[in-house]
C-alpha positions as CSV (number, residue, x, y, z in Angstrom):
1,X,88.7,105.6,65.3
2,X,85.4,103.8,66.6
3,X,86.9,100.9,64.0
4,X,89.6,100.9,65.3
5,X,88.5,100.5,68.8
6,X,85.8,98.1,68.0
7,X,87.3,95.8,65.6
8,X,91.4,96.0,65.3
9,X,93.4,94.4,67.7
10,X,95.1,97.4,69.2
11,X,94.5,97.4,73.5
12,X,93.1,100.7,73.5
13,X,91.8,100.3,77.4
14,X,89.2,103.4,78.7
15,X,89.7,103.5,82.3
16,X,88.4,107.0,82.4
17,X,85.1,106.1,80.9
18,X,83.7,105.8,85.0
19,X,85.5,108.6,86.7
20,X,82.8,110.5,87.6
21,X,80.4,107.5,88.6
22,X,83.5,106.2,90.9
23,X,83.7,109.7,91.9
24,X,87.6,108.0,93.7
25,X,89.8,110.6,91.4
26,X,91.3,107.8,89.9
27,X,90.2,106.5,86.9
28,X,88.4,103.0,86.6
29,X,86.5,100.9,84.4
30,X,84.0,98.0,85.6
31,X,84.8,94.5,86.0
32,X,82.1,91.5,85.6
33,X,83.8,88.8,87.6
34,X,82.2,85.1,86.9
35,X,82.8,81.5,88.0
36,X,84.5,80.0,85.4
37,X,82.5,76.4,86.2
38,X,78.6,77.9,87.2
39,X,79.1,81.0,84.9
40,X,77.6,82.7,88.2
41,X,78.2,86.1,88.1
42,X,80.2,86.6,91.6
43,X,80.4,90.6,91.9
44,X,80.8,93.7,90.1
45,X,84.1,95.8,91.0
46,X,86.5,98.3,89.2
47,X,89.5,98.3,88.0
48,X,92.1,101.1,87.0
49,X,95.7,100.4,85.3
50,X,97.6,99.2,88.5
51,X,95.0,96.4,89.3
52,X,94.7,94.7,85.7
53,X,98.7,94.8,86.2
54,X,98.9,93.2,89.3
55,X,96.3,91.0,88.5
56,X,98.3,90.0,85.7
57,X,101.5,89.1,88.0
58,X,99.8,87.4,90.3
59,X,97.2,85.6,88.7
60,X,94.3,86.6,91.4
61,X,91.5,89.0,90.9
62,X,92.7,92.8,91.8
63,X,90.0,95.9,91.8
64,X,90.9,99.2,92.8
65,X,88.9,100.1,95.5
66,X,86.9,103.4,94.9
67,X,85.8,103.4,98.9
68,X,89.2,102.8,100.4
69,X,91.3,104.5,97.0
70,X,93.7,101.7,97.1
71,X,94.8,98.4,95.5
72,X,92.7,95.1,96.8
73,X,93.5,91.8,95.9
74,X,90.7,89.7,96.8
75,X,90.9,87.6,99.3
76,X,94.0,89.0,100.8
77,X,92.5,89.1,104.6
78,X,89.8,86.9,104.2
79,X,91.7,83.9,102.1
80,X,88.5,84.2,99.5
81,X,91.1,84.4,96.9
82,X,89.6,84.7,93.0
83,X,92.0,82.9,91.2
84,X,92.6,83.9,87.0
85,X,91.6,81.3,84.1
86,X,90.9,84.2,82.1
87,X,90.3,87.8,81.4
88,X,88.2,89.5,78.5
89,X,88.0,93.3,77.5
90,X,84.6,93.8,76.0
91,X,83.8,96.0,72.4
92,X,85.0,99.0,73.3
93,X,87.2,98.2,75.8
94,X,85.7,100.1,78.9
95,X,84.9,96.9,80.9
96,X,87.1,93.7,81.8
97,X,85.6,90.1,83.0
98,X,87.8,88.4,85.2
99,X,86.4,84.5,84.6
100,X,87.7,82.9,88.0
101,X,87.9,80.1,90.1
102,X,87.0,80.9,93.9
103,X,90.0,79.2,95.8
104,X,87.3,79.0,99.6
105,X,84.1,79.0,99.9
106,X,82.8,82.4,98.1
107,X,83.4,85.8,96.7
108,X,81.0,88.6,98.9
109,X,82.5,90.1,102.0
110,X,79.4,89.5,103.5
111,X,78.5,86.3,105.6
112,X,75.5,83.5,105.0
113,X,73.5,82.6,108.2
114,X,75.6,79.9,109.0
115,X,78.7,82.3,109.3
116,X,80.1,81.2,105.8
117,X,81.4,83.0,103.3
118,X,79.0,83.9,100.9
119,X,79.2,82.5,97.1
120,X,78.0,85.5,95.2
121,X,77.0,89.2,95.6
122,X,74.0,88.9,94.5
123,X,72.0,86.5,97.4
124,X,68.6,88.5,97.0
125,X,66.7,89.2,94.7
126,X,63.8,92.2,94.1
127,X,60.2,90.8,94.6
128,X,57.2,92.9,94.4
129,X,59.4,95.6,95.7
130,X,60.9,93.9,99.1
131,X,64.5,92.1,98.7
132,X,64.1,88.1,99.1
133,X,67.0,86.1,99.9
134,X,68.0,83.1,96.9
């Protein structure tokens, strides 16, 4: 079987691998999502069946929202649509990158000082045990 998985060409997709770190009922699998021109990675998010589908048909990042237990397209409210160049399912097909190109200014629901949009998730980093901003 673990051949199978790891090297045949069969989609053998785990979304229950997460279910009890999600802890939404539903099960999920991560998703890595990177700019497909920086190679930044933009966030970390999950995804369960109906989200790799509809991100599939519409060509824009989808998650499955393990706060709110629904669909999310991002950048449905906000217009910080993630827009598909390409998806990958890793060794053991459990996680999923989504390699995108932001269509405004950023990916994070969160806002830079300035009011904008911010680029990535990750806008701090751990230094001698405070949180710096990048």
């Amino acid at each position: 079987m673990s051949k199978i998985l790891e090297e045949g060409n069969q989609l053998m997709l785990d979304f229950d691998k997460l279910i009890k770190v999600a802890g939404c009922g539903v099960p999920v699998m991560p998703v890595g999502v990177q700019d497909a021109d920086t190679k930044e990675l933009l966030i970390i998010a999950y995804a369960n069946d109906l989200a790799l589908e509809n991100t599939i048909k519409t060509g824009n990042a989808t998650f499955w929202s393990t706060s709110r237990n629904e669909l999310w397209e991002k950048g449905a409210t906000s217009g910080d649509v993630l827009k598909i160049v390409e998806i990958r399912v890793n060794c053991e097909q459990n996680s999923l990158l989504y390699i995108v190109r932001p269509v405004n200014k950023g990916a994070c629901h969160t806002k830079n000082e300035k009011g904008e949009t911010r680029k990535s998730c990750y806008y701090r980093k751990l230094e001698n045990g405070k949180l710096e901003m990048v």
